[in-house]
KELOPA-169303 format. One line per 3 residues: number of its first residue (from 1); their letters; for each residue x, y negated, z negated of C-alpha. Coordinates in steps of 0.02 Angstrom, whole numbers. Layout:
NUM> A> X:Y:Z  ...
END
This chain:
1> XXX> 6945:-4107:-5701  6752:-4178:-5729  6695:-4209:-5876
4> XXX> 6570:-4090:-5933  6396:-4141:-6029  6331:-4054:-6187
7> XXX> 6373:-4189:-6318  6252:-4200:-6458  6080:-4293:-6438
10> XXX> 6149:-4430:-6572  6324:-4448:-6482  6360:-4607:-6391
13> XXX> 6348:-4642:-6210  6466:-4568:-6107  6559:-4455:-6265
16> XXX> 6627:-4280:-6187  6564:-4111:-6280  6740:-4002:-6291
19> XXX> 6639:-3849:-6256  6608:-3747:-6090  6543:-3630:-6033
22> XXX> 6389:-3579:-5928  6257:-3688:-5973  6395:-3843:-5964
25> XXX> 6358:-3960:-5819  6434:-4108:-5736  6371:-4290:-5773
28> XXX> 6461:-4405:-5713  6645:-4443:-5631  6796:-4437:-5740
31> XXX> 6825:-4612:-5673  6675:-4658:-5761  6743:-4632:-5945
34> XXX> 6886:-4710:-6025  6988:-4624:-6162  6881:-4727:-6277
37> XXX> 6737:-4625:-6226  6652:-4762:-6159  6606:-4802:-5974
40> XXX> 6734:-4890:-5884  6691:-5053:-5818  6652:-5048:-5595
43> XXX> 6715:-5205:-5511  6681:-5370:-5567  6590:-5496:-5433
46> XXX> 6446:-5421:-5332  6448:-5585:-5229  6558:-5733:-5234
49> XXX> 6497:-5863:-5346  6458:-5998:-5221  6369:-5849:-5105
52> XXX> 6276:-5798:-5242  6226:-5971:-5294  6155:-5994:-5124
55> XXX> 6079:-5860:-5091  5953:-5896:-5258  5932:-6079:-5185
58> XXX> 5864:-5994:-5043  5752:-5891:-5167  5693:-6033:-5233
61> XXX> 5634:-6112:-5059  5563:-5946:-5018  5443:-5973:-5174
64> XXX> 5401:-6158:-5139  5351:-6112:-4954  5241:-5958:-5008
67> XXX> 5133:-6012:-5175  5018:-6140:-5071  4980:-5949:-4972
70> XXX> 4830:-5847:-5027  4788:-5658:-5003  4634:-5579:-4974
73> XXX> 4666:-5506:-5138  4688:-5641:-5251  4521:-5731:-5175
76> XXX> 4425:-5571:-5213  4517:-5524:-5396  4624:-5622:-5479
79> XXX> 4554:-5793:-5477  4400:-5731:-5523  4444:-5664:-5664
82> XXX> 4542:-5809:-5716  4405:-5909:-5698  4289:-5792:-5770
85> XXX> 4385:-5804:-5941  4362:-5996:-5941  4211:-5991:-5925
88> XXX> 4156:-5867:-6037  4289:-5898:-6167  4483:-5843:-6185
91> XXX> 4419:-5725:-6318  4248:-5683:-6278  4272:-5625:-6110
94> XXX> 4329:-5473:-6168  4182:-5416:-6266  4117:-5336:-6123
97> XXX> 4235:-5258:-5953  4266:-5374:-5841  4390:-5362:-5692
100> XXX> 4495:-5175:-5632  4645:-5194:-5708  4716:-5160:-5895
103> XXX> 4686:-5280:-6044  4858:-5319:-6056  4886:-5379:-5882
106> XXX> 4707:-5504:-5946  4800:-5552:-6089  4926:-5639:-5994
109> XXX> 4792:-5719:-5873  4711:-5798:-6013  4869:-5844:-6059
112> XXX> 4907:-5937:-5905  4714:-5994:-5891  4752:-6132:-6041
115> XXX> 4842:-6220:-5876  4676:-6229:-5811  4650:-6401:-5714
118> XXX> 4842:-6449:-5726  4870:-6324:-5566  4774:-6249:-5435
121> XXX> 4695:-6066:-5502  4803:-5985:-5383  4974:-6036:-5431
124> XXX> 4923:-5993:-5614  4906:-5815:-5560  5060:-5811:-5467
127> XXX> 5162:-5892:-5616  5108:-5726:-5704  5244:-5630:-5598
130> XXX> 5384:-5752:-5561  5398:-5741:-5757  5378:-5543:-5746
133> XXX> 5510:-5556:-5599  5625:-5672:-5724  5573:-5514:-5877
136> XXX> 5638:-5385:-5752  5793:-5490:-5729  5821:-5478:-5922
139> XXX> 5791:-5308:-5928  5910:-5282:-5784  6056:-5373:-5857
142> XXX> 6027:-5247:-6018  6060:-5093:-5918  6195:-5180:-5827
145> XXX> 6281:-5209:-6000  6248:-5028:-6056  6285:-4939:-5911
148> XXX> 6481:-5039:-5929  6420:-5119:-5748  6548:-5271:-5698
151> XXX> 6437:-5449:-5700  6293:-5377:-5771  6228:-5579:-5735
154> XXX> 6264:-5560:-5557  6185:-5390:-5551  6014:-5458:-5641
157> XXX> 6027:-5621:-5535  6029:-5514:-5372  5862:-5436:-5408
160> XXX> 5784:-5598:-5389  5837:-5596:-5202  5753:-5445:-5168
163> XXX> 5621:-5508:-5015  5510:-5370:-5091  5531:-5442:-5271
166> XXX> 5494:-5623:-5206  5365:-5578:-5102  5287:-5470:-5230
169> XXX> 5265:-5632:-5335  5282:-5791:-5232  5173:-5741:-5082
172> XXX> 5078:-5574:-5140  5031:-5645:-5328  5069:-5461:-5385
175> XXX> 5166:-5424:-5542  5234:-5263:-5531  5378:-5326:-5643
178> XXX> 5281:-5300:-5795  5266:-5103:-5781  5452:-5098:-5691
181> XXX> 5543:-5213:-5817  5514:-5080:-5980  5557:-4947:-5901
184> XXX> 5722:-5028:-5844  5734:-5037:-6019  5680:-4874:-6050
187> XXX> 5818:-4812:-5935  5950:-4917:-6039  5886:-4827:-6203
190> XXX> 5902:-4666:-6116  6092:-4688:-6055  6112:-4743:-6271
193> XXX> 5998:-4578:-6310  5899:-4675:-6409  5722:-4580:-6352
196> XXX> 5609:-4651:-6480  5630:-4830:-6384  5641:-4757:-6204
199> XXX> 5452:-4677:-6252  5400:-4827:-6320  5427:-4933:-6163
202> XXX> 5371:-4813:-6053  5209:-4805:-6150  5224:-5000:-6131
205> XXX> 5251:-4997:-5929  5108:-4868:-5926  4971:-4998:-6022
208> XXX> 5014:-5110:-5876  5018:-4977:-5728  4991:-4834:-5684
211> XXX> 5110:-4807:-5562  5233:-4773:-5716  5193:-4597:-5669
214> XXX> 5301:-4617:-5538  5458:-4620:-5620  5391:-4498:-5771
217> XXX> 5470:-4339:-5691  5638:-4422:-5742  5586:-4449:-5944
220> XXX> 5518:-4300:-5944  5658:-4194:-5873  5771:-4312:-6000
223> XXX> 5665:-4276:-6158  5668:-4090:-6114  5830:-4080:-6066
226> XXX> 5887:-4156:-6234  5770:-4054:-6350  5695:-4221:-6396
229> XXX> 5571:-4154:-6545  5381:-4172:-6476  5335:-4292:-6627
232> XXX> 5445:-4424:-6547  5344:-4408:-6380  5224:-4471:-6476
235> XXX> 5271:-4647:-6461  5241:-4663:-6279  5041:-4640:-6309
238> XXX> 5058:-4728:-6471  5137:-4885:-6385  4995:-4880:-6240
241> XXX> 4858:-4867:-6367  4935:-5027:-6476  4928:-5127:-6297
244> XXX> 4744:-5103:-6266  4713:-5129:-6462  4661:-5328:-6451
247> XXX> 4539:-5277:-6312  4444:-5167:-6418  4449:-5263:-6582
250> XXX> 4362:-5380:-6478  4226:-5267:-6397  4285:-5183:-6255
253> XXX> 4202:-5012:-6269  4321:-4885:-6283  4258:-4771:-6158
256> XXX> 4289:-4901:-6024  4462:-4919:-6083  4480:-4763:-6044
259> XXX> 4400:-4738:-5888  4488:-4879:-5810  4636:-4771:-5729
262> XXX> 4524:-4620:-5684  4421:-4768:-5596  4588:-4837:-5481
265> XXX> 4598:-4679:-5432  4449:-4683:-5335  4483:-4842:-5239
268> XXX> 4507:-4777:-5076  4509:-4618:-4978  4637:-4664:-4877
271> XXX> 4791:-4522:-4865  4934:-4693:-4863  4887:-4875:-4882
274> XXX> 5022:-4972:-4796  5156:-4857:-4908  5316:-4837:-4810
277> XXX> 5319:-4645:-4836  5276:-4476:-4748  5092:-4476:-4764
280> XXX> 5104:-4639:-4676  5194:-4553:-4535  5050:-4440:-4523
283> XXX> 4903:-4539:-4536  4981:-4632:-4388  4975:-4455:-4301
286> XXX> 4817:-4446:-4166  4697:-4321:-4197  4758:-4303:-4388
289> XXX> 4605:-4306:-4524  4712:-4411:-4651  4585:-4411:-4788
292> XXX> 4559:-4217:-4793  4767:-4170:-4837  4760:-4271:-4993
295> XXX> 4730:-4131:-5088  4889:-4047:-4987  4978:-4201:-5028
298> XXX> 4956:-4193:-5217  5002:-4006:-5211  5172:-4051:-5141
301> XXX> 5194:-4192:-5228  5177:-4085:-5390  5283:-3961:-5316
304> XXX> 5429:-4076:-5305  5404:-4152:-5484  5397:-3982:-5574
307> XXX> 5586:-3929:-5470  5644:-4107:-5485  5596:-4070:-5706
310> XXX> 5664:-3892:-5686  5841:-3966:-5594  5859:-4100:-5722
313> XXX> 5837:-3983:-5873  5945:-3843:-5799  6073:-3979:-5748
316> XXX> 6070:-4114:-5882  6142:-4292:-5829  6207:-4415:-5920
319> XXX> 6262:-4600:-5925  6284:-4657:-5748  6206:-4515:-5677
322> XXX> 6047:-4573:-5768  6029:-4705:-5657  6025:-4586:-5477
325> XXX> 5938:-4472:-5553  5796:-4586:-5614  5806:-4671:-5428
328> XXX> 5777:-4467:-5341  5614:-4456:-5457  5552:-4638:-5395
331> XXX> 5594:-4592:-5212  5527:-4432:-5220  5366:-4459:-5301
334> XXX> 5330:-4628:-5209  5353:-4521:-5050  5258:-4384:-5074
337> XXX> 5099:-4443:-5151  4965:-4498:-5070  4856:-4667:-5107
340> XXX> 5016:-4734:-5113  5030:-4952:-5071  5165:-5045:-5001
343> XXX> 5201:-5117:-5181  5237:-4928:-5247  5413:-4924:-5200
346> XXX> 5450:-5078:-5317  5547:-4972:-5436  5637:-4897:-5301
349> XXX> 5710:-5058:-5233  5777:-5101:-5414  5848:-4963:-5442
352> XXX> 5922:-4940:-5269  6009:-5097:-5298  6068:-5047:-5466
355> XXX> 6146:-4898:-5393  6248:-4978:-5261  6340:-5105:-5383
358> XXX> 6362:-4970:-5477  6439:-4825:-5372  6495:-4990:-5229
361> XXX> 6506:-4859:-5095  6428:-4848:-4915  6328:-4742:-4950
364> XXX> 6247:-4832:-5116  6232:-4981:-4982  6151:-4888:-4841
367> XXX> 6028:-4806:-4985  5975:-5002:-5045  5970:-5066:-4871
370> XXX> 5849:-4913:-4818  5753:-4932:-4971  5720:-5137:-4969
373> XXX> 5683:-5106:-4794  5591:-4986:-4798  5477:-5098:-4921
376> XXX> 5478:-5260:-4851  5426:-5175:-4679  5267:-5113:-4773
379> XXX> 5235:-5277:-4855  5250:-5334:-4679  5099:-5219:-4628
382> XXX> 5006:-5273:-4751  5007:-5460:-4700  5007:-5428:-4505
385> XXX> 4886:-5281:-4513  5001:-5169:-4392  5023:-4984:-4472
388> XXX> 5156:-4944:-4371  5281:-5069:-4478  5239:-4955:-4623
391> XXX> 5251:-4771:-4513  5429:-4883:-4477  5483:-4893:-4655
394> XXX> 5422:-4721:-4690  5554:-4671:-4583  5690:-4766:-4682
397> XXX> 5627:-4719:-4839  5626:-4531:-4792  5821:-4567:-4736
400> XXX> 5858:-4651:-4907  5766:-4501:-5003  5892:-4373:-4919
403> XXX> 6042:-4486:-4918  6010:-4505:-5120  5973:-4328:-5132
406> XXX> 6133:-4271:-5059  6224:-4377:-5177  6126:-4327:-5313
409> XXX> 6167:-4153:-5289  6342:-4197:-5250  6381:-4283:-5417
412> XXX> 6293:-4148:-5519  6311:-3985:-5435  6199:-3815:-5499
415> XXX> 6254:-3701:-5597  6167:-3538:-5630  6127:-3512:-5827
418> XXX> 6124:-3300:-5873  5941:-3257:-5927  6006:-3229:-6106
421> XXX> 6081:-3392:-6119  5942:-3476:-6056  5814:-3397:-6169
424> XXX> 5901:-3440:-6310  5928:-3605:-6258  5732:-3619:-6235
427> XXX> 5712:-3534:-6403  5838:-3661:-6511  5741:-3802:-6431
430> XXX> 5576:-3750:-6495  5635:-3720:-6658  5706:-3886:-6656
433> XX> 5557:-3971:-6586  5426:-3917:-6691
END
């Protein structure tokens, strides 16, 4: 028989609540919890040694042959901005707003810019993410080790493989590491329930991105879910605020800080830039005025996000469930919002990978293949210029969305909650809350 959530918010990963009863739901597979209560182990080796050992040697050639490449974007950004801060000072450059990203993402570009003259500008930039790439490694291996995965080193070393995480660094001179890497750790903290820390790296991926957001239908379904009290959501916005502190101690006017998100937003009108997902599909469509169903696009995508909440609060999921459930949100929102780039599924392909050395079935395989496809064929647009690569991968992301869906649904079936029961459930949790 499955075991059956409801433990208390303080009990350890993977413990078994002894009650039942409507509002019980399933988390995850007997299989997955030892009499211990912990999480038993999955299989040990992802790869054989001397595979795996290749495979990163080929990584590392991959990297050598793409940092003497430049984008488009790096002439026109980065380097700028890198050189900008040497010549206006490490620390005095940000007395006034320079550049369209986040101070913290500046910090660690002045950090690099002390290099300045011992390497070309270019490869400075690009150091930035292999070391967020080698972070998100780090933060891999720690949810490997809490989830009870076998080789959690094996697991963390196969993210570096990725094409989409190489090329991301190596040949893009993107670092989309740095928001993915805390809230890999924010997804370990959530399988410990330890919400206080998941909120406080999420509020640290979200001073570096904002395409946190796309994974926040997950810690928000969690923190409801769990009755987390609202004062302890108060560390997400506490830790973004702390991030952009050494910008405005040094003169950055506030309301710029501010205004920098609302300002990304406004980029571009285009419905899908290079994203591999639906709106893609039908910007590609003739006749179709892409720009004019973003509004219909946002309306769906908040559509999904508010069932996705309502599923995951009605249904609560715990330990290795976590991790599927975190990779549905990703998926979904990813695919159904529009302004989306080919770099937005970067979560997705981590996770995706996560998930088949954990559940090492075909169908957690076919899942990461469709997803890292599905991602490298838009990174593929981007450098060739050909749409139709990304319309391609839209196709295999859609495929992976359903195929993680179905499991989804499969490992943590509905069950319907009586009105009365649910209202006091609602009720107990905002008594305990406030």
């Amino acid at each position: 028989m499955p075991a059956q959530a409801g433990a208390p918010i303080d009990s350890p990963p993977g413990a078994v609540n002894a009650s039942s009863g409507p509002a019980a739901s399933l988390t995850f597979p007997q299989s997955d919890v030892a009499h211990s209560g912990t999480m038993a182990k999955t299989p040990s080796a992802l790869l054989p040694a001397p595979v795996l050992a290749g495979l990163l040697a080929l990584s590392l050639l991959a990297h050598w042959l793409a940092f003497p490449l430049i984008t488009t974007d790096m002439v026109s950004d980065n380097v700028p901005w890198l050189r900008h801060m040497v010549g206006a000072g490490r620390l005095a450059a940000f007395a006034h707003p320079f550049g369209s990203y986040t101070p913290p993402y500046l910090y660690l570009l002045s950090t690099v810019s002390l290099l300045h003259g011992a390497a070309p500008d270019p490869y400075l930039v690009k150091l930035i993410g292999v070391a967020a790439n080698l972070a998100l490694a780090g933060a891999l291996f720690r949810l490997a080790r809490t989830l009870g995965l076998g080789a959690p080193v094996q697991v963390a070393a196969a993210v570096l493989l990725l094409p989409s995480v190489v090329l991301n660094a190596a040949l893009l001179g993107q670092c989309d590491a740095l928001w993915a890497a805390p809230l890999v750790l924010a997804l370990a903290c959530a399988v410990e329930r330890r919400h206080v820390p998941m909120l406080l790296w999420c509020g640290v991926a979200a001073a570096f991105k904002l395409q946190t957001g796309l994974v926040a239908p997950f810690f928000l379904g969690v923190a409801l879910a769990r009755r987390v009290p609202f004062r302890h959501w108060l560390a997400a916005p506490a830790a973004l605020a702390a991030m952009m502190l050494p910008a405005l101690a040094l003169g950055w006017p506030l309301g710029d800080l501010l205004a920098i998100y609302p300002r990304q937003s406004t980029w571009f009108p285009d419905l899908a830039r290079n994203a591999p997902n639906i709106w893609m599909i039908v910007g590609q469509l003739p006749g179709v005025d892409a720009p004019a169903l973003i509004p219909l696009a946002y309306l769906v995508a908040i559509a999904a996000a508010a069932g996705y909440v309502a599923r995951l609060v009605r249904v609560p999921v715990d330990g290795r469930g976590l991790l599927l459930a975190a990779l549905v949100a990703t998926l979904l929102m990813a695919g159904l919002l529009p302004k989306m780039h080919e770099r937005y599924f970067f979560l997705a392909d981590v996770l995706a990978l996560t998930h088949a050395a954990n559940v090492r079935t075909r169908s957690g395989w076919q899942i990461f293949m469709l997803v890292e496809g599905g991602s490298s064929l838009a990174i593929f647009a981007y450098l060739s210029g050909i749409a139709g690569f990304a319309a391609a991968g839209g196709v295999a992301m859609i495929v992976a969305t359903w195929l993680a869906l179905r499991e989804f649904r499969a490992t943590n079936p509905a069950r319907d909650i009586p009105f009365e029961d649910a209202r006091r459930q609602f009720a107990g949790w905002r008594h305990r809350s406030l």
